[in-house]
C-alpha positions as a printed Julia matrix, in Angstrom:
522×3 Matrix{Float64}:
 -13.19   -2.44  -21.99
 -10.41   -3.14  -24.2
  -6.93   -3.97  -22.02
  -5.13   -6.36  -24.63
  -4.06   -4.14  -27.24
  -2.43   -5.51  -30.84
   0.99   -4.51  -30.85
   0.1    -2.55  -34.43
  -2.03   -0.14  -31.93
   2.12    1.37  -31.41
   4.38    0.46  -33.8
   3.98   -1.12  -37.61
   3.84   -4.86  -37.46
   7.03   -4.93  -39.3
   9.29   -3.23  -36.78
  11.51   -6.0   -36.09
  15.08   -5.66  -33.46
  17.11   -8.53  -32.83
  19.5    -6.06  -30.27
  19.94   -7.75  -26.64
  17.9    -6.79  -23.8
  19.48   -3.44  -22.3
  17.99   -4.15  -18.55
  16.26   -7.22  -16.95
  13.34   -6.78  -13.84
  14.86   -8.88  -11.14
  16.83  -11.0   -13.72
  13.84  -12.23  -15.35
  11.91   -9.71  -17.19
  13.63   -8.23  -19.94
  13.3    -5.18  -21.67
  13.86   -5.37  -25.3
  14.34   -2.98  -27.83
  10.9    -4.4   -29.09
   9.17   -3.67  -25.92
  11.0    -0.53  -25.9
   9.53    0.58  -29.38
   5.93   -0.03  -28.04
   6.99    2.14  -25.06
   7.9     5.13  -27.47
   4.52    4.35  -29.5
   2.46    4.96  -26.32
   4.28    8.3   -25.98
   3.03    9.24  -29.14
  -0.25    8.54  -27.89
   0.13   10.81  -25.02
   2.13   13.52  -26.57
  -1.18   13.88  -28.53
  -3.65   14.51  -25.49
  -3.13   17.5   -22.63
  -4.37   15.76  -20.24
  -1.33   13.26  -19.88
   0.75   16.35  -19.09
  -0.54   17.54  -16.63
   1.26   15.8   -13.98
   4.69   14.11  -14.45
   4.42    9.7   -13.57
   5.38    6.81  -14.77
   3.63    4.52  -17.7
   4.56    1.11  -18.61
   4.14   -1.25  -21.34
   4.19   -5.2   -20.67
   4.32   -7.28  -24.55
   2.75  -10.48  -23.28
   1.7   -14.09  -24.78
  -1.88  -15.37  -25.0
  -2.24  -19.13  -24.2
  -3.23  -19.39  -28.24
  -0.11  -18.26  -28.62
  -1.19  -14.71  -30.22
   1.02  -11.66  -28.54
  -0.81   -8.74  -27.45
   0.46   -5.57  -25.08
  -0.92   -4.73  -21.55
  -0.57   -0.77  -20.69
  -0.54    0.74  -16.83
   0.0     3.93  -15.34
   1.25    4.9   -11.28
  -1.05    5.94   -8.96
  -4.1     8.04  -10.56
  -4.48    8.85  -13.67
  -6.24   12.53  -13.62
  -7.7    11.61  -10.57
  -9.16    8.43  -11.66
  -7.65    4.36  -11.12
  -9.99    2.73  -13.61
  -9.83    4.03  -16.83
 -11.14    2.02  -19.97
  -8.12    0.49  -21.44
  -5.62    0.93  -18.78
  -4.89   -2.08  -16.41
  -6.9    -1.67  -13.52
  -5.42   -1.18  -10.19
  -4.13   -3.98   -7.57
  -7.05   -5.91   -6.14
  -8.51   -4.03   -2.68
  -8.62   -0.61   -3.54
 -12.04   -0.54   -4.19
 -12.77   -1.68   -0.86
 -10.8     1.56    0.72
 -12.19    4.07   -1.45
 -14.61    5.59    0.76
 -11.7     6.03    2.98
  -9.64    7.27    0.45
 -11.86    9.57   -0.76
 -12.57   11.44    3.03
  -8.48   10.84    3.62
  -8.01   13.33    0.27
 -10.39   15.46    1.16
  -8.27   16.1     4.84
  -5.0    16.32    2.81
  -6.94   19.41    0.37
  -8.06   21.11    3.67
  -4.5    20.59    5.34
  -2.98   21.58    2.03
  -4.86   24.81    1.71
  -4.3    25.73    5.58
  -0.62   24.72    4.85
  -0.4    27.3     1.92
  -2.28   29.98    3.94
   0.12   29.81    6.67
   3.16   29.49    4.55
   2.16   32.92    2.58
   0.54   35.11    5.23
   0.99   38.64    4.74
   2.45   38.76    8.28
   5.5    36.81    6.85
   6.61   39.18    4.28
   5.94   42.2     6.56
   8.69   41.07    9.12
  10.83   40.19    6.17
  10.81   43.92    5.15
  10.77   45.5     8.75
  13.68   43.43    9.53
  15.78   44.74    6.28
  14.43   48.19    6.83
  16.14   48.04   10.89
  18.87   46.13    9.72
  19.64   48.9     7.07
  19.12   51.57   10.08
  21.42   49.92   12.62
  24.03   49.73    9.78
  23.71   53.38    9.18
  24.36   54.36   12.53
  27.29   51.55   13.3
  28.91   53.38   10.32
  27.95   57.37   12.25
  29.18   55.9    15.44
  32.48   54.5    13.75
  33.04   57.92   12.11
  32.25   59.61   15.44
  34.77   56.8    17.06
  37.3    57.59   14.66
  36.92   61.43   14.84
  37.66   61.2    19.06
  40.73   59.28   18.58
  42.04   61.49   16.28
  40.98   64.63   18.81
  42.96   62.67   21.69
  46.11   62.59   19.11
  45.77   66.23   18.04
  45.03   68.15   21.56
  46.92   67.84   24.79
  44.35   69.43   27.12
  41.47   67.62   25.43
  38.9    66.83   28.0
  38.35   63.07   28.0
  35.22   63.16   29.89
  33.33   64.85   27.3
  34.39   62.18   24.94
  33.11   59.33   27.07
  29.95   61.19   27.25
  29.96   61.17   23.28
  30.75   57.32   23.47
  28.01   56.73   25.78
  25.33   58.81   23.94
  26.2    56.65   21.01
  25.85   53.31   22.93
  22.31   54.49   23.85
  21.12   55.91   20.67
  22.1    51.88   19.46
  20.21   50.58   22.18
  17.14   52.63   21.52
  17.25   52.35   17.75
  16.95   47.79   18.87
  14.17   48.4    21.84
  12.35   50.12   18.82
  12.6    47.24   16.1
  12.05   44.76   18.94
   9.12   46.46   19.84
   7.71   46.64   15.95
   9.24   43.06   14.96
   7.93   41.26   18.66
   4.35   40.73   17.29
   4.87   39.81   14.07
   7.37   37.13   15.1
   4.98   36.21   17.81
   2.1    35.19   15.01
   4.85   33.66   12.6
   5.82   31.38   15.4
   2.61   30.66   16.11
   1.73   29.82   12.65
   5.11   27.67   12.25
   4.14   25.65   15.2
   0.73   25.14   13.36
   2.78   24.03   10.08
   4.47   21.64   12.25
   1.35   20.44   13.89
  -0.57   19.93   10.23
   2.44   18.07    7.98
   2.45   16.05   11.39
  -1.34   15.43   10.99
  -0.98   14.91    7.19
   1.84   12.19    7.61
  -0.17   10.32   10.29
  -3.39   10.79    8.36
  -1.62    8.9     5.35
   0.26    6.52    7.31
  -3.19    5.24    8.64
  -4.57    5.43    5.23
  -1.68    3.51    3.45
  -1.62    0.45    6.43
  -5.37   -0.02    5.57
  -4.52   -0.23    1.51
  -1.63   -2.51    1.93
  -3.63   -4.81    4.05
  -6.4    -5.27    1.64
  -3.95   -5.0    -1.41
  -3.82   -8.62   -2.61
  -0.99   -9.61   -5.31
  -0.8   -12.67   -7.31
   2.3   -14.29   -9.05
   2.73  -16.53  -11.73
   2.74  -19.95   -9.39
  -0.92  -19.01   -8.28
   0.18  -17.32   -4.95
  -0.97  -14.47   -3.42
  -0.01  -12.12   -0.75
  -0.94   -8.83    0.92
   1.36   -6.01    0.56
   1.55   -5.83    4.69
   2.44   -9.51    4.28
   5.47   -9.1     1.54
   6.36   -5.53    2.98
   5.43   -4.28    6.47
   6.94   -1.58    5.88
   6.2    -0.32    2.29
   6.31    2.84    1.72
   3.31    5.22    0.53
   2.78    4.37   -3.2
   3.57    0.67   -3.28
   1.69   -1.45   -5.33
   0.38    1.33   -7.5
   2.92    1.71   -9.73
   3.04    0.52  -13.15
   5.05   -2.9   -12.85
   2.85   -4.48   -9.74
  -0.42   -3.53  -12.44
   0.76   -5.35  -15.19
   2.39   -8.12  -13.62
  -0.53   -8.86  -11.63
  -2.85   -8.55  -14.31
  -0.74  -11.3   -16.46
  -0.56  -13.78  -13.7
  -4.44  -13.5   -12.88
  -5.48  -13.44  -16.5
  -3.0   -16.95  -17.69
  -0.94  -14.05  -19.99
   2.61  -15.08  -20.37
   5.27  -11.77  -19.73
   7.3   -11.56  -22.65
   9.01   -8.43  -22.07
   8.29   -4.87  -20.28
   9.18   -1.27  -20.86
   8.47    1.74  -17.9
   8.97    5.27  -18.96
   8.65    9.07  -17.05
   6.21   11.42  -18.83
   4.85   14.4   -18.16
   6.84   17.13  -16.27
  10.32   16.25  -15.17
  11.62   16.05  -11.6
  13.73   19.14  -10.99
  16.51   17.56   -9.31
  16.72   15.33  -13.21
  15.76   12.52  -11.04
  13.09   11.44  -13.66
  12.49   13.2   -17.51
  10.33   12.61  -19.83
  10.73   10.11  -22.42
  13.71    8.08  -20.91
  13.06    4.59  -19.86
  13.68    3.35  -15.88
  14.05    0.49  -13.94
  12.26   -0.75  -11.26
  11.99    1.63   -8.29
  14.37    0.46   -5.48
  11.89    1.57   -2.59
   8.87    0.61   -4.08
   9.05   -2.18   -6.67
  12.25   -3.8    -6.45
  11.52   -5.63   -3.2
   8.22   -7.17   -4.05
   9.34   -8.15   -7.56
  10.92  -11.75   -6.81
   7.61  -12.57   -5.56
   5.2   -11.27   -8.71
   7.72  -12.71  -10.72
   8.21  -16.28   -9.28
   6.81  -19.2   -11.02
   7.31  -17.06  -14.38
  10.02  -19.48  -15.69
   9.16  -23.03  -15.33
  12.75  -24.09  -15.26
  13.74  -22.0   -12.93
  11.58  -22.82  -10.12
  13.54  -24.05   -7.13
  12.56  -26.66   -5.19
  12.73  -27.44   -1.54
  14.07  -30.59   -0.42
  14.18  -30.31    3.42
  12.43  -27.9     5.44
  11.51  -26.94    9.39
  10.78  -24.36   12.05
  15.01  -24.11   12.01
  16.31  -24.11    8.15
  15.5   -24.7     5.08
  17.14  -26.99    2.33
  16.73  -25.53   -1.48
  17.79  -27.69   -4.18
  18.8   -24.53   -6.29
  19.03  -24.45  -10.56
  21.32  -23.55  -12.58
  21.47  -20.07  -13.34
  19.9   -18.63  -10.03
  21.68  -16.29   -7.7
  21.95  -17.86   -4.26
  21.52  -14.11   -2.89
  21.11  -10.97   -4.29
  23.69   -9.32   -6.31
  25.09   -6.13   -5.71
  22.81   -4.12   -8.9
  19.33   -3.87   -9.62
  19.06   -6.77  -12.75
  20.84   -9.11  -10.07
  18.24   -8.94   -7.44
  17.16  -12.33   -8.22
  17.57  -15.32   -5.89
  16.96  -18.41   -4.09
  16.89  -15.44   -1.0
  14.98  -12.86   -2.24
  12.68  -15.41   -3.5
  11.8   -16.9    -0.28
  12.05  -13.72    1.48
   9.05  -12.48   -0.95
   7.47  -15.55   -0.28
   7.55  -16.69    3.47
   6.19  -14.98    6.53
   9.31  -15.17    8.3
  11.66  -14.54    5.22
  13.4   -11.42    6.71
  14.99  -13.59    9.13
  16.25  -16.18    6.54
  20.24  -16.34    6.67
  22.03  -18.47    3.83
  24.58  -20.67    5.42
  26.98  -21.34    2.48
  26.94  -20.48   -1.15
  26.55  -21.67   -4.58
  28.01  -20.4    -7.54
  25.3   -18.89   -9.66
  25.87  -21.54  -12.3
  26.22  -24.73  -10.19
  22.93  -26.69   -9.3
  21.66  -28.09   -5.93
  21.54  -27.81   -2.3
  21.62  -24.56   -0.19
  21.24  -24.8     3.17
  19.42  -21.62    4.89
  19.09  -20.92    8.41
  15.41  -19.54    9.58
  17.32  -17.16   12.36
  20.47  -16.13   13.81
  21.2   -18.68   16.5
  20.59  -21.4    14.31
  22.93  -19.56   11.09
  25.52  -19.15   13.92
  25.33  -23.08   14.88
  25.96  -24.21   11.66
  28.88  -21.2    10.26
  30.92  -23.08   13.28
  30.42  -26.17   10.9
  31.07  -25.06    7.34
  34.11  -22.93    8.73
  36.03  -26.18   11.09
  34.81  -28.13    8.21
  32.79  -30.28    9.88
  30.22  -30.65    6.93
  30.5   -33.59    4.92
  29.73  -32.02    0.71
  29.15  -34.23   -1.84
  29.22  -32.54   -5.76
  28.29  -34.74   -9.4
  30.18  -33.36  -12.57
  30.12  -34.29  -15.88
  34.14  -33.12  -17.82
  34.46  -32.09  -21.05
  36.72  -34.9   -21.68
  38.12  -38.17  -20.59
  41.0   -38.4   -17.81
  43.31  -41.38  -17.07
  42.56  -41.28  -13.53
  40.13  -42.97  -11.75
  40.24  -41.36   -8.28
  42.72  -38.92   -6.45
  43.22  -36.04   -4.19
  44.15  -32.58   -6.0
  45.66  -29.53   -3.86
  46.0   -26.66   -5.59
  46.5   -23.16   -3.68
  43.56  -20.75   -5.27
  43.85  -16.83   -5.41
  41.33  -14.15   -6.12
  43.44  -11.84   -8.57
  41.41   -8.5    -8.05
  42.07   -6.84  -11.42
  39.94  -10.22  -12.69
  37.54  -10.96  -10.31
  35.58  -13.26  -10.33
  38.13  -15.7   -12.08
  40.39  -17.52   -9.67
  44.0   -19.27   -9.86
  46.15  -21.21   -9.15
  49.05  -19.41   -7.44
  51.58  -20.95   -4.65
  52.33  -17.41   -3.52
  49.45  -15.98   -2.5
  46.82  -18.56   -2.88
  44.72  -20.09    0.18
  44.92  -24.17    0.64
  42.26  -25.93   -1.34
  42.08  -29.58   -0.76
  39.81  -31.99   -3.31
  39.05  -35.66   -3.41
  37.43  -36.89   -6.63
  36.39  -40.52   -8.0
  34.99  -41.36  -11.68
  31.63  -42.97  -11.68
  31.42  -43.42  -15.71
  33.27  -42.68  -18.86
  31.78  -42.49  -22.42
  32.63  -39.4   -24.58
  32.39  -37.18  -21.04
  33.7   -38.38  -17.73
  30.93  -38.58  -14.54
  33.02  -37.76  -10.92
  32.3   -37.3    -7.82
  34.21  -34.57   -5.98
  34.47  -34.12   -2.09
  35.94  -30.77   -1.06
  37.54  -30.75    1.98
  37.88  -27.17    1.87
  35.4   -24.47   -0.03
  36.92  -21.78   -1.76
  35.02  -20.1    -4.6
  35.21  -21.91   -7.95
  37.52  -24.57   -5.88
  36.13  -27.41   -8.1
  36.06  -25.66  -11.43
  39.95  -24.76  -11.08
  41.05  -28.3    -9.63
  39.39  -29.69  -12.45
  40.23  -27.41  -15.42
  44.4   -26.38  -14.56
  46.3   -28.73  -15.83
  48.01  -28.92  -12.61
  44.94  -30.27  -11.73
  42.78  -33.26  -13.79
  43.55  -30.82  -17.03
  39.94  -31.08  -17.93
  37.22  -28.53  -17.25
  33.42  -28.8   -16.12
  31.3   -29.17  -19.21
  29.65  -26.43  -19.87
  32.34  -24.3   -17.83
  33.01  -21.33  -19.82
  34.78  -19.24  -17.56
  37.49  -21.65  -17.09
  37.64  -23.38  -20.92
  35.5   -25.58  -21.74
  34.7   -24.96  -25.67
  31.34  -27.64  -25.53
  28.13  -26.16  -26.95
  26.71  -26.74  -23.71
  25.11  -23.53  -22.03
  24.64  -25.08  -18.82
  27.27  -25.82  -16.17
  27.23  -29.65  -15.48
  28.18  -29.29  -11.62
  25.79  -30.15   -9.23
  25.59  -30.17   -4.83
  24.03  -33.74   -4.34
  24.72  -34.42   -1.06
  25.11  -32.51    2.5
  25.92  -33.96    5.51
  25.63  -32.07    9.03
  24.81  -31.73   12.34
  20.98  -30.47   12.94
  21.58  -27.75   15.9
  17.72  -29.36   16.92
  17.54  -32.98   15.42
  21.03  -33.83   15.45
  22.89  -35.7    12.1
  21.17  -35.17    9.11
  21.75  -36.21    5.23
  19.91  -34.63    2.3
  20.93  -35.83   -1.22
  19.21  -34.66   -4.69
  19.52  -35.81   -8.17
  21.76  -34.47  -10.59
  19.57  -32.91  -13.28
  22.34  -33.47  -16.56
């Protein structure tokens, strides 16, 4: 069974695109226009057989690299394909769904009986009987109101018009009226009393079934996600009960998961990936066919730090300090320490330890580092213990240490800078110096080498965001920006921002003072 297909099996060799990626999986992944002209290939494909329209779902694509260096395409579909999760080449499903099959199988065959039962109840004939009774009495008891309004009408204008009229008589009329009303009810309740009895009945049963049906595939799903085993690209694996306790129905058989999976078990090397709707589209517009999607925020998104860790080699973050109370990540350049606030920002040195650790839903970062500055990030492994060290950080009780590498030479050999930094809002995330508005920032630096660059070491005494890119670059400041610091001037070639957390010093709320130090990678 073919799975790697040649990328000519889509598109003509020659289609070439050199547009950016328009969306990244969890940072990581791209999707390129390349990956995105396979994707449209495959619709060809399926625009050219019924059978792939029968029921609306999502395909994917994933362009991938051989270890011989030859590039070849992996394609997966969601759930079943016409009934079927093996089909010749298609990536097979995650690993353990064979082994809850059987079950499966007897759990679809309940949902077909409680399905048809379902339908039965929902159309009885019973249904659209009391509909119709209850218009034809409702049309009735109209009628007469609009008699007995006339009639109501007619005696007021007899009390205006006669001076002897005998108001007895009228009452009488009044009170006929009332009980023709009354009658004309007791007769539709009578006639509508059974019917609604049944309906009832049968509702209760509707509520009873979907109850049945819900618990049925609850039970069914905890038994797949226990068995489901995924892999990532550093060799781990994990059940989907272990990564998501709470995963809803459908995780892990969508298309992503599939071929993600089936790179990291097979040595393939993700290049790019492409997911796409086809088949009928969602009435609410939620999904159509043809357009390309994401990953799904229920489903996908939260297990995709973990398939994709390990995928780039220098990205891998490594822990320096770890025990039952935190955790000490010497983080790279370019990762998130948390999650940002859209889906190609979910990766992070969080996310990727919550995907990986038992206990990672209770992981609390302590402090931050900007997504472009290097080294360590203190996390605390629960509340009490995040609480403990906040106090710290916030009466500045934690002794930082940070390496840099300027753009340039400075006279200066050592020094304290205090500059005032402000957020401006219309240009966030850049910061300033301003002696209005801004918040105290205190720094302490001293020059460890000079060449063509200058190697300091700054000490904040206080941590604003970007405190040490801005004290460095304003000329207020040592005039000289971070190499590599784009965002506040530097104009070096270098893509990579050469500031780095070395050193943290603290109070262990267990083991008392502790001091963790890491190399500078530049």
């Amino acid at each position: 069974m073919v799975i790697l297909h040649q990328i000519s099996d889509f598109i003509h060799p020659a289609v070439k695109s050199s547009a950016p990626p328009s969306y990244y999986y969890n940072g990581q992944l791209p999707r390129t226009a390349l990956s995105e002209k396979v994707a449209r290939g495959l619709m060809r494909h399926l625009e050219q057989d019924a059978r792939y329209s029968q029921e609306g779902k999502m395909y994917g694509i994933l362009i991938v690299e051989l270890p011989s260096g030859d590039i070849r395409v992996i394609k997966a579909f969601s759930g079943l394909l016409n009934g079927e999760s093996f089909v010749p080449g298609w990536a097979p499903p995650i690993p353990g769904r064979t082994e809850v099959a059987f079950d499966e199988a007897q759990v679809l065959s309940k949902l077909d009986t409680i399905k048809q039962e379902l339908i039965t109840l929902q159309q009885m004939p019973e249904r659209q009987e009391y509909e119709k009774l209850s218009l034809h009495f409702a049309d009735k008891i109209q009628q007469l109101n609009t008699r007995h309004q006339q009639r109501k009408q007619q005696r007021q204008q007899r009390r205006l018009q006669l001076s002897n009229i005998n108001e007895e008589e009228l009452l009488e009329e009044s009170r006929r009226d009332g009980i023709e009303k009354k009658l004309l009810k007791r007769q539709r309740d009578e006639v509508l009393h059974p019917l609604k009895q049944i309906i009832e009945s049968a509702n209760n049963r509707i509520t009873e079934l979907k109850h049945q049906r819900k618990e049925i595939s609850r039970q069914l799903q905890a038994k797949m996600h226990a068995v489901y085993s995924l892999t990532n690209f550093l060799g781990m694996s994990q059940s989907l009960q272990q990564l998501m306790p709470q995963a809803p129905t459908g995780t892990g058989d969508c298309c992503a998961p599939k071929l993600l999976h089936y790179a990291a078990t097979h040595n393939l090397k993700p290049l790019a990936m492409a997911e796409f709707w086809w088949g009928e589209s969602l009435p609410n517009g939620d999904k159509i066919q043809g357009e390309f999607y994401g990953a799904c925020s229920e489903r996908c998104q939260p297990i995709m730090g973990f398939l994709l860790s390990g995928l780039h080699t220098p990205e891998l973050m490594a822990s320096i300090y770890e025990d039952e109370y935190i955790i000490a990540i010497n983080k790279p350049s370019g990762l998130l320490s948390v999650p940002g606030r859209y889906r190609n920002t979910q990766d992070s040195v969080l996310s990727r330890l919550r995907n990986t650790l038992t206990d990672g839903i209770k992981l609390i970062p302590v402090h931050r580092l900007d997504q472009d500055t290097s080294g360590i990030l203190l996390i605390a492994r629960n509340l009490d213990i995040y609480r403990q060290l906040a106090v710290q950080f916030q009466q500045r009780q934690v002794h930082k240490v940070y390496e840099a590498v300027l753009s340039c030479n400075i006279n200066s050999d050592t020094g304290i800078i205090e500059l005032p930094l402000w957020g401006n809002p219309q240009n966030r995330p850049y910061q300033e110096v301003n002696w209005e508005h801004g918040k105290k920032c205190t720094t302490h630096y001293k020059v460890m080498h000079k060449s063509n660059y200058t190697r300091i070491e700054f000490i904040p005494l206080t941590g604003r965001p970007h405190q040490l890119r801005v004290h460095a670059a304003d000329k207020q400041g040592l005039g000289t920006p971070i190499l590599g610091d784009r965002l506040y001037g530097s104009n070096n070639s270098s893509d990579t921002l050469h500031l780095h957390a070395r050193e943290l010093h603290f109070t262990h709320p267990i083991l008392g003072k502790l001091s963790l130090q890491t190399k500078a990678p530049f």
